[in-house]
N, C-alpha and C positions, 0 to 999 in steps of 0.2 A: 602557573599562576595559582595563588593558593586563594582560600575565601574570605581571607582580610584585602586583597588585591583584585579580587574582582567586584567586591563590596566599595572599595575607593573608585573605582574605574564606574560602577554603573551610577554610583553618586553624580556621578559629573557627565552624566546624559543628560540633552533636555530631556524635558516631561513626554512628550513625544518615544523618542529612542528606551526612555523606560520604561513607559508602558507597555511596548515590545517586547524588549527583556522580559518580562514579567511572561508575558500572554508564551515566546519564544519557550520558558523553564517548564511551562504548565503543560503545554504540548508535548516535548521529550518525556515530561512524569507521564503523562496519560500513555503512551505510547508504550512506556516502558511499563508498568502497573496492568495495563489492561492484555499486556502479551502473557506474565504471569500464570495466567489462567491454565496455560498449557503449559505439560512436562517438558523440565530441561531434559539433556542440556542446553543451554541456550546460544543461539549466534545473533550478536547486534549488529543490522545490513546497515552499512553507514550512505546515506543517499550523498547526492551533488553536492549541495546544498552545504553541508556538513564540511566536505572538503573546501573549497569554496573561502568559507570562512577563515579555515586554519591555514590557509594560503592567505590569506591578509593576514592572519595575526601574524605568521613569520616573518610578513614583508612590515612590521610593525603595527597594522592599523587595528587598530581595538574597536568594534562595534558593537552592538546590540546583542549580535548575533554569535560572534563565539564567545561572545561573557555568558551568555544561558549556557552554550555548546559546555563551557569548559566547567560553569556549576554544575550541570547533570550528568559530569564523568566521575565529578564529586564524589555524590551521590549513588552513581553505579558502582561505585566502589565500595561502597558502605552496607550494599545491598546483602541479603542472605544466599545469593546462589550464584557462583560464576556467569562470567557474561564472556564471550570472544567477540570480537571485533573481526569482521567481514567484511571485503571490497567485491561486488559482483561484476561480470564481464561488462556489464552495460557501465555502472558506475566508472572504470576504467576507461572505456569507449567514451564519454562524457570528458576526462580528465586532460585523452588525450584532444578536446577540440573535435570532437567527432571524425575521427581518422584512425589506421588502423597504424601499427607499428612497422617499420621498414626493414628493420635489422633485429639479428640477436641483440647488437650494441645498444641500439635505439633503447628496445624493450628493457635491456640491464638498466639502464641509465634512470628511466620513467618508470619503473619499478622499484627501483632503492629509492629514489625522489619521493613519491607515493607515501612511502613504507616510512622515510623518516618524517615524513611532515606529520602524520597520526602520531606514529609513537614517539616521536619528542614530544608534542606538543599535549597529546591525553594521556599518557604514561602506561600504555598498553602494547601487546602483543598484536603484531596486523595479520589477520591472515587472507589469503586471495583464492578463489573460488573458481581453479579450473587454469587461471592468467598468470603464474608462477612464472612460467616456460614460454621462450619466442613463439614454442610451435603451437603451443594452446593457447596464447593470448590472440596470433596469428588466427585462427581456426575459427576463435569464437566469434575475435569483431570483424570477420568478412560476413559472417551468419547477422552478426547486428544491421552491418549496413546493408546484405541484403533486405532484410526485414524493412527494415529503417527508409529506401526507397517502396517497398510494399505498402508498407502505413501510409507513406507518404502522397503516393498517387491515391490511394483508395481513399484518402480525407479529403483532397482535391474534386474528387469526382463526386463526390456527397457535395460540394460546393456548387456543384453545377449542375445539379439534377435536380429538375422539378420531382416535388414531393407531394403533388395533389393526390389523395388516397381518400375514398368512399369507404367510411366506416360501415356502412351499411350493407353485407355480404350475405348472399347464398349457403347455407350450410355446406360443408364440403369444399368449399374455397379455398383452403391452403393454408388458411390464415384460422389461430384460436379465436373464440370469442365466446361472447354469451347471448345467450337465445332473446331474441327481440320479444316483447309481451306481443305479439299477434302469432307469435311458433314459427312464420315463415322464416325469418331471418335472424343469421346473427348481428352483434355490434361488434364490431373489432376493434379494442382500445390502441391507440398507438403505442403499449409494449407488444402488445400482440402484432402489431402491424409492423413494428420492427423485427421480430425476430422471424417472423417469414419472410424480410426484404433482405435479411441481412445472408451475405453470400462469403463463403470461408476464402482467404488469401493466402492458403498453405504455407504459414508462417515454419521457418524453420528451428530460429533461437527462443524466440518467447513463445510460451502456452497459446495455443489455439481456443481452449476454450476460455481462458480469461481475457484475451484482447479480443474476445467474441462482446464481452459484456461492455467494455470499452467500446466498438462499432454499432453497437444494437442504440446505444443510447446515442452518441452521434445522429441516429435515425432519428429514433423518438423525438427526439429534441429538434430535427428537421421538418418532421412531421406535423410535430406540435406548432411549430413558429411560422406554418406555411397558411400564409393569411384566405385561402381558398378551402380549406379545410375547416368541417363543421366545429365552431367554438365551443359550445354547448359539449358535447361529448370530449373534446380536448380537457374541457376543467370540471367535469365531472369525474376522468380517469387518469387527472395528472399524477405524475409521478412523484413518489415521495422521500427519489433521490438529490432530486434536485438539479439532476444533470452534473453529480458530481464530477463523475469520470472525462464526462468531455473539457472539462475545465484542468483536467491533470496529463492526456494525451492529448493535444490537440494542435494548429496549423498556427503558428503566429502572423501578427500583418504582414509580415513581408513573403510570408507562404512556406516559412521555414515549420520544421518538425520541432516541436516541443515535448517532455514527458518522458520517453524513452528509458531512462533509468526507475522512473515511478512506474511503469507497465512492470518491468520489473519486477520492483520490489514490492509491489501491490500482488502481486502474483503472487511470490515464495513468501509473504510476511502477513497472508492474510488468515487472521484466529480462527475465522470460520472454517476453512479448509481444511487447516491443519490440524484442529483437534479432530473433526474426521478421519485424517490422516494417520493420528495416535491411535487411532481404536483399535482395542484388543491386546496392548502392548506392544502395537509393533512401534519399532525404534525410528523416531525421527524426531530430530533436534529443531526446536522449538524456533526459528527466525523472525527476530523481532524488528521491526524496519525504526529508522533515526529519523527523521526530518524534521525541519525548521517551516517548510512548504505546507501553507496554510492550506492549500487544496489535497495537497494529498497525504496532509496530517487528516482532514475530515474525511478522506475517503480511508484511509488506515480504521480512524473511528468508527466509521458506519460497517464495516464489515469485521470489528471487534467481537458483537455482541452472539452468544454462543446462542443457539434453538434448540429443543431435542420435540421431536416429534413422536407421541406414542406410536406403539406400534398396532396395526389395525389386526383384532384379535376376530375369533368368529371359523364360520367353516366348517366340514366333515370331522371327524373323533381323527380320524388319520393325521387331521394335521393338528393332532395336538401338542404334541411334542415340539414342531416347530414356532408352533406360536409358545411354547414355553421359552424355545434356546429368543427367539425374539425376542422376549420380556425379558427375560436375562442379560440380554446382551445391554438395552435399557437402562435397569440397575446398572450394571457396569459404568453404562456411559455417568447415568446421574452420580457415583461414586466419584468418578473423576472430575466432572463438575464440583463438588463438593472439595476436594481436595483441588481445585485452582480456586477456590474462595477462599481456602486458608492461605495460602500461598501471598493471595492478593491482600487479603487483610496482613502478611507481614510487610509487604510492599508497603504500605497505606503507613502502618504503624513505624519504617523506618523512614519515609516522606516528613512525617511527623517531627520525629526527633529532628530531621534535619533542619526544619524549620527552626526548632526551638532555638538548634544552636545557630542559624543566618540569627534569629530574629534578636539573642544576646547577644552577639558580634554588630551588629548595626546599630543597637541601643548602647552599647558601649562607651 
């Protein structure tokens, strides 16, 4: 579909459905713009969501949702730096109805299925992350649905466990906190209160330590909402995530497992980590996650934004050296910052143009 045919198509939404579209186009740019930041090369992780869509527009249905999809392939194409298109094990495990594959045959079949619904429909190369093969697609989503029953009960049980917690602790407790003005005690904010409750579920497929930050805030947010617990220090040290994460992994009514491909892709596609990651040159391709998922389009966002921390100088003559390669290393990093602002103002600058040419094409 080219951009005089998706220009007719979103003409003929109600006001509703377009406003969507609109918000839908703005989230893909942001996503795509603010991953920039870090050195390709680049891989675009296509979430559910994504697919989803392109599976209705095959079966004819034109919504909201793959007219953004299909203007910001547009666009990625327009872009100054290659992009590859990425399906990760969990995205697959999603595809297939949260099941694993039964046969090589299966797996042939739901693999070329996959593979031509992207590349007919966004005019791109698919590439698959491990899942190519019976034996590795096999391998990974038994690892998912172990995990996958782990999250499962462990969200459950947060369901059902009183959260009454005394902020008011002992120094030496177990628990972080901050020294109470009389010096006997600390306060323990419920972030602090969650990450001493929170207890590891020897995950095997997904990051331990990021579906850590995932379960901690499940906590907090238990903690917070548990109406025996003092008010006053709840909204004095709310959190100013918002309880993103629990709204992107989380139990639906019927008790089912939601999220699973966003732990995911929130994992491998998050800027914070990964410019970390690049430090020093070492080689890792930049993965920028796609979604339509307004929760975990805002959780992609909130852990966008890049920090650099000086580095704390001081100490014996001996270590001066090291506080030198420290500060160096620094410069380093602020150079590469520097150089994901130019990157990003070409981004911005080719956003630009592209509008110029929707907004001749519509005025037309």
């Amino acid at each position: 579909m080219n951009i005089d045919e998706i220009i007719k198509h979103s003409n003929e939404l109600n006001p509703k459905s377009r406003k969507r579209f609109v918000e839908n186009f703005v989230t893909l740019l942001d996503q795509i713009e603010s991953s920039v930041m870090l050195r390709g090369p680049y891989r675009l992780v296509l979430d559910s969501n994504i697919i989803m869509r392109l599976e209705d527009y095959r079966q004819g249905k034109i919504n909201e949702g793959v007219l953004s999809i299909l203007l910001a392939f547009i666009l990625i194409k327009k872009l100054p730096h290659h992009v590859d298109l990425v399906i990760r094990p969990s995205v697959f495990y999603e595809y297939l109805r949260l099941r694993n594959v039964k046969s090589t045959r299966e797996h042939w079949e739901k693999f070329k299925e996959l593979k031509s619904i992207i590349e007919d429909e966004l005019g791109s190369v698919l590439f698959f992350d491990g899942i190519e093969t019976y034996s590795g697609a096999e391998y990974y989503l038994n690892l998912i649905q172990s995990d996958s029953d782990k999250i499962t009960k462990t969200l459950h049980s947060y369901e059902q466990r009183d959260w009454r917690f005394n902020f008011i602790q002992p120094p030496g407790c177990g628990f972080g906190g901050i020294p109470a003005k009389n010096g006997e005690f600390i306060i323990v904010p419920p972030v602090f209160a969650a990450e001493g409750l929170y207890e590891k579920i020897k995950l095997e497929y997904f990051d331990e330590r990021t579906a850590s930050r995932f379960f901690m805030e499940h906590i907090e947010k238990k903690i917070a909402e548990c109406k025996h617990n003092d008010p006053q220090i709840i909204t004095h040290y709310s959190s100013d995530t918002k309880y993103l994460l629990t709204k992107v992994l989380k139990l639906t009514a019927k008790g089912n497992l939601e999220g699973l491909a966003d732990l995911d892709i929130l994992s491998i596609c998050n800027v914070q980590t990964q410019f970390i990651n690049q430090s020093h040159g070492r080689y890792v391709p930049a993965s920028i996650g796609l979604s339509i998922d307004r929760n975990l389009a805002n959780a992609l966002s909130f852990y966008s934004s890049i920090r650099l921390t000086s580095p704390k100088m001081g100490g014996s003559e001996q270590n001066v050296d090291d506080n030198m390669a420290e500060m160096e290393a620094f410069f380093h990093d602020q150079s590469r910052i520097r150089e994901g602002e130019e990157r990003f103002k070409q981004a911005i600058q080719s956003s630009r143009e592209f509008f110029r040419e929707l907004s001749s094409k519509m005025s037309a």
